[in-house]
N, C-alpha and C positions, 0 to 999 in steps of 0.2 A: 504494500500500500504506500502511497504516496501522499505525505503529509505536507500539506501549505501552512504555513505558520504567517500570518498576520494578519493584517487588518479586512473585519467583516465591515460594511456601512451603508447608510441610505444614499445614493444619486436623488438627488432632487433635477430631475428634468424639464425642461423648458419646455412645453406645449403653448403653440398659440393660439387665443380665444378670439370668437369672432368679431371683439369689441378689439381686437390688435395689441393687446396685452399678453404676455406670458405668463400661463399659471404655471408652477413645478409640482409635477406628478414626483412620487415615489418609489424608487427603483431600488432594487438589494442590488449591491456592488462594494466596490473596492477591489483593487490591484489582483490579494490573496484569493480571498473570495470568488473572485470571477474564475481564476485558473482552476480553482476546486471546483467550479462548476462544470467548468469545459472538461475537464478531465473525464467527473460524472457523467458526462452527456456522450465523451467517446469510449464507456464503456472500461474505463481504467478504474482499477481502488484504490479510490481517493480519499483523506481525513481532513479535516483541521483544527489548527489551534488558535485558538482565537479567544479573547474577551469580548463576551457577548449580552447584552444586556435583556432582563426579565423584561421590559417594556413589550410594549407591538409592535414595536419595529424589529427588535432584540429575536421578537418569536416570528415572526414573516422571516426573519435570516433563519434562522434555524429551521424552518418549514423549508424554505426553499434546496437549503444544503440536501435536504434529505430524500425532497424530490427530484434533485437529482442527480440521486445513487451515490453522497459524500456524506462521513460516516461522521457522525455532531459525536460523536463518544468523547473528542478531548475538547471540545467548548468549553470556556473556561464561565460559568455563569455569573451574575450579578445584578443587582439591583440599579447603578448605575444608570446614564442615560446613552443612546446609541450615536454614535458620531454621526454627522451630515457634513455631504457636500453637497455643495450650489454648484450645478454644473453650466459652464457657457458656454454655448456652441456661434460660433462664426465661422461660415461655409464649412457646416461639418466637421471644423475643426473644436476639441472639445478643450476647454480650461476650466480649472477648480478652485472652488472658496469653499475652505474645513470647516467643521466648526465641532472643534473636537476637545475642548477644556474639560479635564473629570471624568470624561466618558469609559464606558466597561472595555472598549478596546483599548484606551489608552493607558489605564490605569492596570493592565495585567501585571503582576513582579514575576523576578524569578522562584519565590517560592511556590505561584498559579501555576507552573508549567507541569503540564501531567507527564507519566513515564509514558516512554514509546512504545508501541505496543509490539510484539515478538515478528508481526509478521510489515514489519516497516521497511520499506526498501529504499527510499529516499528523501530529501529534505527540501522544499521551499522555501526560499524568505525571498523578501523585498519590500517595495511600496512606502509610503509615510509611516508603516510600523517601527522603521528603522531609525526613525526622526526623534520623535519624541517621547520623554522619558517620562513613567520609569518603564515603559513597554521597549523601548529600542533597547536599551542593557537587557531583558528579559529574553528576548530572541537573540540578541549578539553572545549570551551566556549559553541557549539552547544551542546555536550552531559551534560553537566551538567545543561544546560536548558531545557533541555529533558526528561532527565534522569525520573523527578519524574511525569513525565504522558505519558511515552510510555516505553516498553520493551528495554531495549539498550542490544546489543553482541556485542561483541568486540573479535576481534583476531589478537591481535601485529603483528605477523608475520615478524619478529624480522631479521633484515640485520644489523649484527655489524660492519660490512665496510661502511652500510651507518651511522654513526650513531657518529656525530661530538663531542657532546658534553655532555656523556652517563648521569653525574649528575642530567644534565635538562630532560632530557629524559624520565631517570629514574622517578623523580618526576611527569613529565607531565602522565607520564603513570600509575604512583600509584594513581593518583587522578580520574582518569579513570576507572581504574579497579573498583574502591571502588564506582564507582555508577553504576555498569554494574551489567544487569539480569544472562547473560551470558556470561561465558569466553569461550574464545576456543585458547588452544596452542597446539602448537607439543611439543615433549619431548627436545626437542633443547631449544624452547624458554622459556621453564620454567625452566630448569636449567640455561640458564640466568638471569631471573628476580628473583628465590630464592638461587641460589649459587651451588645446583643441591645435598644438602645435605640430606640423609636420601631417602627413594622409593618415585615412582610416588605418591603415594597414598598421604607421608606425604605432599611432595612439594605442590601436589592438593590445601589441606585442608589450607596450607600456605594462596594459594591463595582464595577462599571460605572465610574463614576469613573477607577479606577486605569487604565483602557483596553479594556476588554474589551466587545466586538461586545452579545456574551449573558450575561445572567447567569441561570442554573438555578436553583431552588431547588424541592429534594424534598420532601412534608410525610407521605409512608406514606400511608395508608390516605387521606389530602384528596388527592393529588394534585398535581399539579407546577405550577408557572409558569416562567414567562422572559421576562423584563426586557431589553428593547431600546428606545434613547430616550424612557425615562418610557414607553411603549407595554408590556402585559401581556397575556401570553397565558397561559392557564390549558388544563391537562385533568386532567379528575378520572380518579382511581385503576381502573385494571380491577380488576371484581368478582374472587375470589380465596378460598378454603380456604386460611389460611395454615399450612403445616407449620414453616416457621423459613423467616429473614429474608435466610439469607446469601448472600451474593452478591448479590442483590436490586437494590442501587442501581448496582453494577458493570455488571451486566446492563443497565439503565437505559442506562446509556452508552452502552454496544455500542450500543442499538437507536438512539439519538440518531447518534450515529454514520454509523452504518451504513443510517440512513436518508437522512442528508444526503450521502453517499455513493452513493447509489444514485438520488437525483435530481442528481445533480449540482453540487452546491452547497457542495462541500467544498475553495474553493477562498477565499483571504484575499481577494481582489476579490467571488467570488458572496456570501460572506458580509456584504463591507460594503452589498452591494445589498439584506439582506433582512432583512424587520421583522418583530416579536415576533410578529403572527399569520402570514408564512410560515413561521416557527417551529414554528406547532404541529403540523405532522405530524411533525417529530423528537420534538418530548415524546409524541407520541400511540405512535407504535411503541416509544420508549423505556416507556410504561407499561403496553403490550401484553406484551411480551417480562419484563418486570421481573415482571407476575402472574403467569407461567407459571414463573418459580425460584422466587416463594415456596409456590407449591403444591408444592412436593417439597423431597422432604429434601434438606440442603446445596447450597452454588455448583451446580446443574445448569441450565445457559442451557437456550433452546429452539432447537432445528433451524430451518431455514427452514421445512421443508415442517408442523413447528406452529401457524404462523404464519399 
C-alpha cells in the first residue's frame, strides 16, 4: 500500500452566477489528498495520513477517501476546524488563498503519527504540509524514519505566498529531499529551490545530487522528463481541452506511481536497478492520466477503466 502523508482540504471553487458574480462551491482536495484519490481510482492500495477534522467538511474528506478505494485507517482525527483554500482560476490557470491557522491538518505532531502498517510499500509527502508547523516537522520526522526501509517521492509543490518563513522551509525541505527515492517538481519549483541558474537538465542534477534515484520535472503543456545518472528521459504532454489545471500535476503522480507499482518496481532495490529510459512508462501514464483532470473541471482523476 501506498501511503500519502499530508494535507486533506476544502477547494473552494469559483462558479459563476447569472447575476456575474462568483459563488465558491466546495471541493475535497489538497496536493496529498488528490494523489490518494487518483491512486484509488487506478485501482492501486492506497492510505493516508492526514489531520482531519470531526466537522462536515472533516467527514465529506473522509467519505470521499473511502469512496475511492483509500484506506482512512491512519487519519489522524480531531475536533479542530478543516483548512480552506480560495481557489482563483484565470484562463484555467488555478492560484490559492489558505486559510489554514489551528486547523486539524495543520496542527498534527509527531507524537499523531500512526505506525505503518506491515503491508506498506511506499511513502508520499509534499504540498503546504511541508510548510507549516508543527505538521511540517511531523512528516519531515515520518520521512526520515522511513526513508531507509520504504521508497519515499516527494513533490514540494511549492506556494511562495504560503510560505512564512522561507529559511526554515528551505532547510526542512533540503533534508527531505536528500533522503527521497524520488523527486518530482515542475519547472516553477525548481527554479525556486536552485535559483533557476543554468537548463532544466543542470538544475535537475542540482537536485539528484542531494541523493535521489529520479529527479521529475513537469513543464505543462512541453511535457515531462527525468533525470537518472546525467541519462534523460522525456514524454511530451497528452493532447488535452484544458478546462482548469487543478489537481493536474497531483494526478501526475498517482499515475507515476501507480504505474511503477503495477510493474513492479516500486521497490528501493528495483529502483536502484532502473535508468531514466525504464522511466519512461511512469512519466508516460503519469501524463496520460494528468490530460484526463485537466479536461474537466477541478481535482477529478480518471478511473482505470479511462485509461
Amino acid at each position: 500500500m501506498i501511503i500519502c502523508c499530508g494535507e486533506a482540504l476544502m477547494d473552494m471553487i469559483p462558479v459563476a452566477q447569472p447575476d456575474g458574480r462568483n459563488a465558491f462551491v466546495p471541493h475535497t482536495g489538497g496536493a496529498i489528498f488528490n494523489t490518494a484519490v487518483a491512486l484509488g481510482r487506478l485501482g492501486v492500495p492506497a492510505g493516508m495520513i492526514s489531520g482531519i477534522s470531526r466537522d462536515a467538511f472533516g467527514g465529506q474528506l473522509a467519505e470521499t477517501l473511502a469512496a475511492n478505494k483509500v484506506s482512512t485507517d491512519l487519519l489522524v482525527r480531531s475536533d479542530l476546524l478543516t483548512t480552506l483554500a480560495i481557489v482563483h482560476l484565470v484562463e484555467g490557470h488555478a492560484t490559492y488563498a489558505f486559510y489554514d491557522e489551528g486547523s486539524a491538518g495543520r496542527m498534527i505532531t509527531v507524537a499523531d503519527m500512526p505506525v505503518l502498517p506491515a503491508d506498506t510499500s511506499a511513502l508520499y509527502f509534499g504540498g503546504i504540509s511541508l510548510v507549516s508547523l508543527p505538521a511540517a516537522d511531523a512528516y519531515a520526522d515520518l520521512c526520515a524514519t522511513a526513508a531507509g526501509n520504504y521508497p519515499v517521492m516527494i513533490d514540494p509543490n511549492i506556494r511562495p505566498s504560503f510560505i512564512t518563513d522561507a529559511p526554515a522551509y528551505r532547510a526542512r525541505l533540503d533534508r527531505m529531499l536528500g533522503q527521497a527515492d524520488i523527486i518530482k517538481v515542475s519547472d516553477e519549483d525548481l527554479a525556486w529551490i536552485t535559483g533557476g541558474a543554468g537548463s532544466l537538465e543542470d538544475q535537475a542534477a542540482l537536485l539528484q545530487a542531494k541523493g535521489a534515484r529520479f529527479v521529475i520535472v513537469t513543464r505543462g503543456s512541453e511535457g515531462a522528463m527525468a533525470l537518472c545518472d546525467g541519462e534523460v528521459a522525456h514524454v511530451a504532454a497528452e493532447r488535452a481541452t484544458v478546462v482548469d489545471t487543478v489537481g493536474a500535476g497531483d494526478t501526475f503522480n498517482a499515475g507515476v506511481l501507480g504505474h511503477l507499482h503495477r510493474e513492479g518496481r516500486l521497490s528501493k532495490a528495483a529502483l536502484r536497478d532502473m535508468s531514466a529510459q525504464d522511466f519512461a512508462g511512469a512519466l508516460a501514464l503519469g501524463a496520460r492520466v494528468a490530460a484526463v483532470t485537466v479536461s474537466r473541471a477541478g481535482a477529478n482523476p480518471p478511473w482505470a477503466h479511462e485509461i
